[in-house]
The first five atom37 places (N, CA, C, CB, O) and aatype in JSON, in Angstrom:
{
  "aatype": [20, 20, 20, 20, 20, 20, 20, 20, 20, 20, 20, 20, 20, 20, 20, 20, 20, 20, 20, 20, 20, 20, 20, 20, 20, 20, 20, 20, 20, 20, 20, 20, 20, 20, 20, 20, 20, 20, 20, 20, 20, 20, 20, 20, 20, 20, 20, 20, 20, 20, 20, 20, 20, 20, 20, 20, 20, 20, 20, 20, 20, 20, 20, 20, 20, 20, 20, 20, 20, 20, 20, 20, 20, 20, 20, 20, 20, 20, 20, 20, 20, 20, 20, 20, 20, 20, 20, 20, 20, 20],
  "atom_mask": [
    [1, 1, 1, 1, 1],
    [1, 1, 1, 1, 1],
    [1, 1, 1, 1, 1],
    [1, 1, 1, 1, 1],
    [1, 1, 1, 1, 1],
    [1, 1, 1, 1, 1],
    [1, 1, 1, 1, 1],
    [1, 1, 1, 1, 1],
    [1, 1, 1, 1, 1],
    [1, 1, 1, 1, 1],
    [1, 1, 1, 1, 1],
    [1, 1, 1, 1, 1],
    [1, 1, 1, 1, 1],
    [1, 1, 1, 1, 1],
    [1, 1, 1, 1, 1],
    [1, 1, 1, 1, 1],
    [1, 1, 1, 1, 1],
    [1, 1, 1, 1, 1],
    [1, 1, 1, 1, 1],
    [1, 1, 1, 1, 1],
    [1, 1, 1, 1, 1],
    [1, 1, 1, 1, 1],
    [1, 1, 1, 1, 1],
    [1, 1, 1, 1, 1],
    [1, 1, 1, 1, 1],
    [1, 1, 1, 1, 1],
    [1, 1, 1, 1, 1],
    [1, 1, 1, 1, 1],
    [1, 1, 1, 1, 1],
    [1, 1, 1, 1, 1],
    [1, 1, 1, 1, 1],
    [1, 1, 1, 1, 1],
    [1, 1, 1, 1, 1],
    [1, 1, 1, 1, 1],
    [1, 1, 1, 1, 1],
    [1, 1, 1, 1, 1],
    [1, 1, 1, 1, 1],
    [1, 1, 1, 1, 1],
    [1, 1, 1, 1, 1],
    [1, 1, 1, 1, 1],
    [1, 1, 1, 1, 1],
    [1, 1, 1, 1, 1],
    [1, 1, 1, 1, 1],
    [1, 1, 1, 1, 1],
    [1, 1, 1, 1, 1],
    [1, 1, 1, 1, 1],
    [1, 1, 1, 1, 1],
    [1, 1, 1, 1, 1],
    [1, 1, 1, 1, 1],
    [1, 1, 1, 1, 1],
    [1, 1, 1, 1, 1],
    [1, 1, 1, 1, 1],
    [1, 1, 1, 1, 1],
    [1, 1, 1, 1, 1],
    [1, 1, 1, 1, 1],
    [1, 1, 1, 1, 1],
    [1, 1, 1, 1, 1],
    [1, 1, 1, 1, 1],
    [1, 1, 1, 1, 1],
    [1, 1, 1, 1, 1],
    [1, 1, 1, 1, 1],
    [1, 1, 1, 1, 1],
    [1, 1, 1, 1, 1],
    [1, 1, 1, 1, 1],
    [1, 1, 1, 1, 1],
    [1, 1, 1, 1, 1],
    [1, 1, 1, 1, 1],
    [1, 1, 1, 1, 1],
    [1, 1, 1, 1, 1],
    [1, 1, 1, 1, 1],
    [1, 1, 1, 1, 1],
    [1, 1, 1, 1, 1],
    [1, 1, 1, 1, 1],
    [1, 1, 1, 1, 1],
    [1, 1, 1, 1, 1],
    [1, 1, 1, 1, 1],
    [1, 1, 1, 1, 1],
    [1, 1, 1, 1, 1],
    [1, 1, 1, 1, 1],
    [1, 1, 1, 1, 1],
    [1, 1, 1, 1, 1],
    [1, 1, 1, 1, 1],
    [1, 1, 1, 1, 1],
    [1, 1, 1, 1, 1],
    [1, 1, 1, 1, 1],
    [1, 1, 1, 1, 1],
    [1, 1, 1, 1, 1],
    [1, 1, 1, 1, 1],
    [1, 1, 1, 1, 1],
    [1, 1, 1, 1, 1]
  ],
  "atom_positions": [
    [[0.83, -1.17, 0.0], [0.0, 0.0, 0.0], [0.88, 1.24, 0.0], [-0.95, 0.0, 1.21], [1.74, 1.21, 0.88]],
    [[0.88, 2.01, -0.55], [1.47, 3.2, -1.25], [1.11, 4.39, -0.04], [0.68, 3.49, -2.97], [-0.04, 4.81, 0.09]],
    [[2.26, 4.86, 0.83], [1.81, 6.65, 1.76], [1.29, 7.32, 1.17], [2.82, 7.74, 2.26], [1.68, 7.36, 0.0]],
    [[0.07, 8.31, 1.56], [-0.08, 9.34, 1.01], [0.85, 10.26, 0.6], [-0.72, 9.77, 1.56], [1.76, 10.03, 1.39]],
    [[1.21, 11.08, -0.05], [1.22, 12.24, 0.11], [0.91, 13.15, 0.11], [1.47, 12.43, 0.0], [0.17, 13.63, -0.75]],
    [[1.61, 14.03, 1.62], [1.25, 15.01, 2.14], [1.55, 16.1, 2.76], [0.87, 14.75, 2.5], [2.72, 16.25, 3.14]],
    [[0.52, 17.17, 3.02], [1.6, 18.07, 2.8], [0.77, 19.52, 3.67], [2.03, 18.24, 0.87], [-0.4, 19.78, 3.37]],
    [[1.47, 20.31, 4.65], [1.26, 20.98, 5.69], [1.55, 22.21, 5.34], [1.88, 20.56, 6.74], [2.63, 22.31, 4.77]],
    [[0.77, 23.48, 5.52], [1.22, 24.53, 5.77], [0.94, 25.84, 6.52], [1.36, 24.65, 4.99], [-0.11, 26.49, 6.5]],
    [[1.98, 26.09, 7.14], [2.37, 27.39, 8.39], [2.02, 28.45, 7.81], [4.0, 27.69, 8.91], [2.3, 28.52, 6.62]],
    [[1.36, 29.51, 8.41], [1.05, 31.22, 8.44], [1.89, 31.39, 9.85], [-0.98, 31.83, 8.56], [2.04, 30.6, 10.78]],
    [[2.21, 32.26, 9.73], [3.27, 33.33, 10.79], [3.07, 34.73, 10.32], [5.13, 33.01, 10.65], [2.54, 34.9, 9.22]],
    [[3.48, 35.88, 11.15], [3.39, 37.07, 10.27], [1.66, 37.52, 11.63], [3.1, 36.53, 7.87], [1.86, 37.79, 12.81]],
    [[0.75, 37.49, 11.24], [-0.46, 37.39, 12.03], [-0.54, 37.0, 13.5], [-1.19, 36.54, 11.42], [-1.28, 37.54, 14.32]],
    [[0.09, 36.25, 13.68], [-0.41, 35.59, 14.83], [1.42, 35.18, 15.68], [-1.63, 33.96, 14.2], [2.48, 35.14, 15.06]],
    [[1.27, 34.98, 16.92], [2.17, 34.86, 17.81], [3.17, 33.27, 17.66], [1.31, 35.07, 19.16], [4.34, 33.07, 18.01]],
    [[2.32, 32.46, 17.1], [2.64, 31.71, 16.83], [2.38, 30.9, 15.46], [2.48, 31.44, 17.68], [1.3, 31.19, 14.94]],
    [[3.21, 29.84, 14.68], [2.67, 29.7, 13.49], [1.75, 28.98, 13.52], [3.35, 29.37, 12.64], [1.74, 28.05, 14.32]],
    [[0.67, 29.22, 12.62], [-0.55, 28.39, 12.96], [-0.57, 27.3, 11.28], [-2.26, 29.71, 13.31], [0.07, 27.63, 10.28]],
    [[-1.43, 26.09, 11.34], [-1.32, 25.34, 10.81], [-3.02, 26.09, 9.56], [-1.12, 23.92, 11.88], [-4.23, 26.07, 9.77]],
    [[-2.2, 26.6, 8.41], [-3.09, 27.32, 7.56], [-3.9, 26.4, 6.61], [-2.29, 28.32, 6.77], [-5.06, 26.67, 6.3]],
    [[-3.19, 25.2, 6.14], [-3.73, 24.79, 5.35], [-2.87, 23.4, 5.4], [-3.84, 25.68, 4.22], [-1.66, 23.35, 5.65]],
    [[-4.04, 21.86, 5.0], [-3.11, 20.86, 4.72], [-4.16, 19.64, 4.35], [-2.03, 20.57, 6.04], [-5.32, 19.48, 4.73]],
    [[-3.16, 18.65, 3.27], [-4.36, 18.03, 2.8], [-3.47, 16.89, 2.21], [-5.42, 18.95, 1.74], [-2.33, 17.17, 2.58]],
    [[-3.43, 15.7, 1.44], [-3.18, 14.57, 1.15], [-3.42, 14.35, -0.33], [-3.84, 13.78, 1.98], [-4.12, 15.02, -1.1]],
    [[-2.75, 13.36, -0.55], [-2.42, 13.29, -2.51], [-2.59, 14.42, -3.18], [-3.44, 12.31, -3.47], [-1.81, 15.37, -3.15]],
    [[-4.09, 14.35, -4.1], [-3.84, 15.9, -4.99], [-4.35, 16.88, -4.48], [-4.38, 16.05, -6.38], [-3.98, 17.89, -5.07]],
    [[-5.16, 17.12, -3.53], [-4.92, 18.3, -2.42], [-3.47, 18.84, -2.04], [-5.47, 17.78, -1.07], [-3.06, 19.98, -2.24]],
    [[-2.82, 17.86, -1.47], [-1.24, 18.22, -1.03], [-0.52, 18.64, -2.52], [-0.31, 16.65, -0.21], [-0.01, 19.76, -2.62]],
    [[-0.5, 17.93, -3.37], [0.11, 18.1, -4.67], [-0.57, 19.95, -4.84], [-0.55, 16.63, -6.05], [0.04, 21.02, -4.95]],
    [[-1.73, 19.69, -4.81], [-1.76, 21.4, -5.07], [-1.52, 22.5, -4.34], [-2.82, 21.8, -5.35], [-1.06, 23.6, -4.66]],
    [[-2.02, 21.9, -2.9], [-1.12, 23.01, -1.95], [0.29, 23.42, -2.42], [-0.85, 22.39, -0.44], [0.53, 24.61, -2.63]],
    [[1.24, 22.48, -2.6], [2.59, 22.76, -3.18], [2.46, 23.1, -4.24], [3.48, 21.87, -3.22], [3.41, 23.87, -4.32]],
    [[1.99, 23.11, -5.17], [2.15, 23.75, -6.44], [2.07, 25.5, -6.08], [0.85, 23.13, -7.56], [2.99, 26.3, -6.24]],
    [[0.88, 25.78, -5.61], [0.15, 27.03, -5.43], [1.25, 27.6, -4.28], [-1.63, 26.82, -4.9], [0.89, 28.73, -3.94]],
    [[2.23, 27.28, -3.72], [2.95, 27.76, -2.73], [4.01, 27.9, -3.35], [3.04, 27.09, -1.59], [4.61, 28.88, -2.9]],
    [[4.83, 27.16, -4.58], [5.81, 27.67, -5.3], [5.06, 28.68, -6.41], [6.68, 26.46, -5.91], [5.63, 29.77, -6.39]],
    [[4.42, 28.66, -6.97], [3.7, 29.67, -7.52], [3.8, 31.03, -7.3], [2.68, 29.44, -7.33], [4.02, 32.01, -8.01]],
    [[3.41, 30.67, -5.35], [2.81, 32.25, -5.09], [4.12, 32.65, -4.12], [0.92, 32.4, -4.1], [3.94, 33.15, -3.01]],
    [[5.67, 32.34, -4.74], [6.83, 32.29, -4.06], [7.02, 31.72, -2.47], [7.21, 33.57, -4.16], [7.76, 32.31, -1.69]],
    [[6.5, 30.87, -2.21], [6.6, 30.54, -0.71], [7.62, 29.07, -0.75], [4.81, 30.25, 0.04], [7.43, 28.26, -1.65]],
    [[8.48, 28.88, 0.1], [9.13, 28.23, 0.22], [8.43, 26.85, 0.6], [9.92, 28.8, 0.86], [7.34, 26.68, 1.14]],
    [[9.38, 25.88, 0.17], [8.6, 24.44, 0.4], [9.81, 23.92, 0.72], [7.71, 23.59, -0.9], [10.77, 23.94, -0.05]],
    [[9.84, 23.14, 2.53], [10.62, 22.18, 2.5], [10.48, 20.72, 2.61], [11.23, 22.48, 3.18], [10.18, 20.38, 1.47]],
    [[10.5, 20.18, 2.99], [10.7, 18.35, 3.05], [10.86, 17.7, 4.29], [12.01, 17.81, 2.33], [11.88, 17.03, 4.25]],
    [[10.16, 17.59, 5.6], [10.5, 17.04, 6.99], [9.97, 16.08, 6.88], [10.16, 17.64, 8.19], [8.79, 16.4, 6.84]],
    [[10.05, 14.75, 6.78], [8.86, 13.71, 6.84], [8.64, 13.8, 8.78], [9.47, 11.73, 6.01], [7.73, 13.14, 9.27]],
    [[9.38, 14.49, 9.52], [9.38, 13.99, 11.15], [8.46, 15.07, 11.41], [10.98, 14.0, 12.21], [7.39, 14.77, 11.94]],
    [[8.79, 16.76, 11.0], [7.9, 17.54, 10.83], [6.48, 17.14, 10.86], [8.18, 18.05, 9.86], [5.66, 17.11, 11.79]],
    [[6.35, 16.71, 8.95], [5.08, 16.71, 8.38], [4.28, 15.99, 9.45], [5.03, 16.05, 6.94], [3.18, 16.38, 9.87]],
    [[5.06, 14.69, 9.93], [4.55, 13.7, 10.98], [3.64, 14.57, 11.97], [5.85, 12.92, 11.81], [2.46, 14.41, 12.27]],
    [[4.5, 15.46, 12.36], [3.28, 15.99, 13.87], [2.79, 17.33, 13.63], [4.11, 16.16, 15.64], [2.0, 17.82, 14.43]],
    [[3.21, 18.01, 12.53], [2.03, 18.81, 11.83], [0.52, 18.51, 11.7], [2.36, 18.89, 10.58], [-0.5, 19.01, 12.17]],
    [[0.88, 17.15, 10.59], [-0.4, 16.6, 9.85], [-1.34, 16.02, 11.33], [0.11, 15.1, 8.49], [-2.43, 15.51, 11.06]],
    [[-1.03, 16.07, 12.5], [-2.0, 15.78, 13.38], [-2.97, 16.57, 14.22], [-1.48, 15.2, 14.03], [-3.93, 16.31, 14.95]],
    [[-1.97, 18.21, 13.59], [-3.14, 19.21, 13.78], [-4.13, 19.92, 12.93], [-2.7, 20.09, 14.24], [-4.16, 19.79, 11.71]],
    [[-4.98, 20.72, 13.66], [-6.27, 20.69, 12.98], [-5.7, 22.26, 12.17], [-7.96, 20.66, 14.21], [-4.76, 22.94, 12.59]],
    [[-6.45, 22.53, 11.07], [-6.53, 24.03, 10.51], [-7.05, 24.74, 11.11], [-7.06, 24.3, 9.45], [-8.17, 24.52, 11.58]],
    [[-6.06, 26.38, 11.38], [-5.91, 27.05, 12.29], [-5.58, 26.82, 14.48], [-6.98, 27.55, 11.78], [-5.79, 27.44, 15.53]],
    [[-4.98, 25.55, 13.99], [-4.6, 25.51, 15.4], [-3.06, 25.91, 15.47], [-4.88, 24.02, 16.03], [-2.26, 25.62, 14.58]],
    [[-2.74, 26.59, 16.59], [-1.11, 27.04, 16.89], [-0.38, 25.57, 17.05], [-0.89, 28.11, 18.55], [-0.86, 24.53, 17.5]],
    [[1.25, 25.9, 16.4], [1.84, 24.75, 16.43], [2.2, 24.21, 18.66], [3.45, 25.15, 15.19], [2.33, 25.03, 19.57]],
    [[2.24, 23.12, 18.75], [2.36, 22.96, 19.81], [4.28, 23.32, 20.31], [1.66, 21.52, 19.94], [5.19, 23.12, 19.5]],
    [[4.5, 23.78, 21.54], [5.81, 23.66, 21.99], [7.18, 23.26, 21.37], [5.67, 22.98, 22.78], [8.17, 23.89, 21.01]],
    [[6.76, 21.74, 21.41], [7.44, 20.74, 21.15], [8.27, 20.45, 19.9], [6.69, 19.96, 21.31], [9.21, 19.67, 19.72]],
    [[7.45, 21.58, 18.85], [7.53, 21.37, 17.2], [8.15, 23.12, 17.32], [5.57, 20.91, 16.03], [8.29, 23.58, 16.19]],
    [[8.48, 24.0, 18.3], [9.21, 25.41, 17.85], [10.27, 25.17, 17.28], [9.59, 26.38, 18.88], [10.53, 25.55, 16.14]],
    [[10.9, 24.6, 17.91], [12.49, 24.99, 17.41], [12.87, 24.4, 16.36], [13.6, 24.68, 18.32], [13.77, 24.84, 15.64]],
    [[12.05, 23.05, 16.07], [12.06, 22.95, 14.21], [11.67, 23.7, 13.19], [11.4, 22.05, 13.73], [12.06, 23.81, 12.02]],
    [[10.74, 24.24, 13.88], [9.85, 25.61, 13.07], [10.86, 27.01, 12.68], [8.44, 26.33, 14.36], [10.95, 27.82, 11.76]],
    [[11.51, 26.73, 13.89], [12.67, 27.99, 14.15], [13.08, 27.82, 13.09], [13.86, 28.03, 15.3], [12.77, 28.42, 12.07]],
    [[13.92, 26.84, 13.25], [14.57, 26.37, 11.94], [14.18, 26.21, 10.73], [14.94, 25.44, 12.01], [15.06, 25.87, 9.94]],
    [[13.35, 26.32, 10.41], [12.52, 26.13, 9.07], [12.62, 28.04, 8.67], [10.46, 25.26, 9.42], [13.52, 28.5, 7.96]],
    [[11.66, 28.8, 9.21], [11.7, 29.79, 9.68], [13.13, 30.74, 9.22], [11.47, 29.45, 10.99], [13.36, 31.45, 8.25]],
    [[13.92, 30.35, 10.4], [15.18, 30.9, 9.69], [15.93, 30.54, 8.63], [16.0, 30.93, 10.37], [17.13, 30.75, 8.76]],
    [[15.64, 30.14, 7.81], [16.67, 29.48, 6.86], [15.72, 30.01, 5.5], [16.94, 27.47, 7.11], [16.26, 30.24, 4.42]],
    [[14.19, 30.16, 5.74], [13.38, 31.5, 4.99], [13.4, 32.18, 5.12], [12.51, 31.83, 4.84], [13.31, 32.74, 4.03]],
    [[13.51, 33.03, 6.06], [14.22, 34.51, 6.13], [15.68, 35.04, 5.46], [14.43, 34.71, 7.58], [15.97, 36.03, 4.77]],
    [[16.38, 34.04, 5.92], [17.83, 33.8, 5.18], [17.54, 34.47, 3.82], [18.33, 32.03, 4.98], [17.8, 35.6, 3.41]],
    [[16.87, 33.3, 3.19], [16.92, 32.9, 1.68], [16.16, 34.23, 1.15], [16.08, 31.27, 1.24], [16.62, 34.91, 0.23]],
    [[14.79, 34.57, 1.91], [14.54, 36.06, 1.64], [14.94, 37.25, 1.65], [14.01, 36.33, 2.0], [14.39, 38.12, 0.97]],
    [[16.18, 37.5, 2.58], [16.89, 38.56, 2.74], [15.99, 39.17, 3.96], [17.08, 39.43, 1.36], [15.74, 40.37, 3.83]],
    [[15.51, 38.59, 5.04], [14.46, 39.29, 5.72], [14.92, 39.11, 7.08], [12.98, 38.77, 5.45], [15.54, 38.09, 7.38]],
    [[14.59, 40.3, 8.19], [14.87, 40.05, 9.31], [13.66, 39.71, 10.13], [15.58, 41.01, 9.74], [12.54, 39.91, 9.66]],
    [[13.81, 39.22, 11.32], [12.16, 38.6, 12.08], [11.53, 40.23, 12.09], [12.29, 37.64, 14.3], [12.08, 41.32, 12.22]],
    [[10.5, 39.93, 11.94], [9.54, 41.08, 12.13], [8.67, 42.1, 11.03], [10.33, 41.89, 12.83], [7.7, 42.85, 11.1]],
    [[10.11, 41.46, 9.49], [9.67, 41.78, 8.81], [8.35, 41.12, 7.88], [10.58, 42.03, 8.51], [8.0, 41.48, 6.76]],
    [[7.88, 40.29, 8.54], [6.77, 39.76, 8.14], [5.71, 40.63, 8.38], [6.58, 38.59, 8.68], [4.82, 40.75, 7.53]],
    [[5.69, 41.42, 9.7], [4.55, 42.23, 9.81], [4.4, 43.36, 9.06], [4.4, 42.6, 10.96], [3.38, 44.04, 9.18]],
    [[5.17, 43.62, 8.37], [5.13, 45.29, 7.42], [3.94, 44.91, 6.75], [6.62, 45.81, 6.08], [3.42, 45.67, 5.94]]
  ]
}
C-alpha cells in the first residue's frame, strides 16, 4: 500500500505563533505545493515535521514541542529572503 502524500502549511506574520493554515493529502497536497511555489513561498521536506504537523487541525497554533524545528525552518526562509524577524509584519 502506497503513503499518502502530504503536505502541511504554516502562516506566521499574524499571529504569535505559526498556525497550521492549510493541509491536505495526494492531490490536495500536490496542489497546496504547487500554489505555494507559484505564489513564491518556500517548500521544505520534513517527513518527522510533516509527521506531527499533519496531526493538527486548521488554524490551530503549532504545539511547543515542534518550535524549534519551526525555528529552523523559519530561519533558513528569512535567510533565503533577505528578511529580518519582524519583517513579516510590514
Amino acid at each position: 500500500m502506497k503513503t499518502p502524500f502530504e503536505a502541511v502549511a504554516l502562516e506566521y506574520g499574524q499571529y504569535k505563533t505559526p498556525r497550521v493554515s492549510v493541509k491536505g493529502q495526494n492531490e490536495l497536497a500536490q496542489r497546496i505545493v504547487e500554489e505555494a511555489k507559484k505564489q513564491g513561498v518556500y517548500v521544505t521536506e520534513d517527513p518527522q515535521l510533516l509527521a506531527l504537523l499533519s496531526r493538527l487541525d486548521v488554524d490551530q497554533e503549532i504545539p511547543q514541542d515542534v518550535y524549534t524545528a519551526v525555528a529552523v525552518i523559519l530561519s533558513w526562509v528569512y535567510w533565503l529572503k533577505g528578511m529580518q524577524p519582524g519583517d513579516e509584519k510590514k
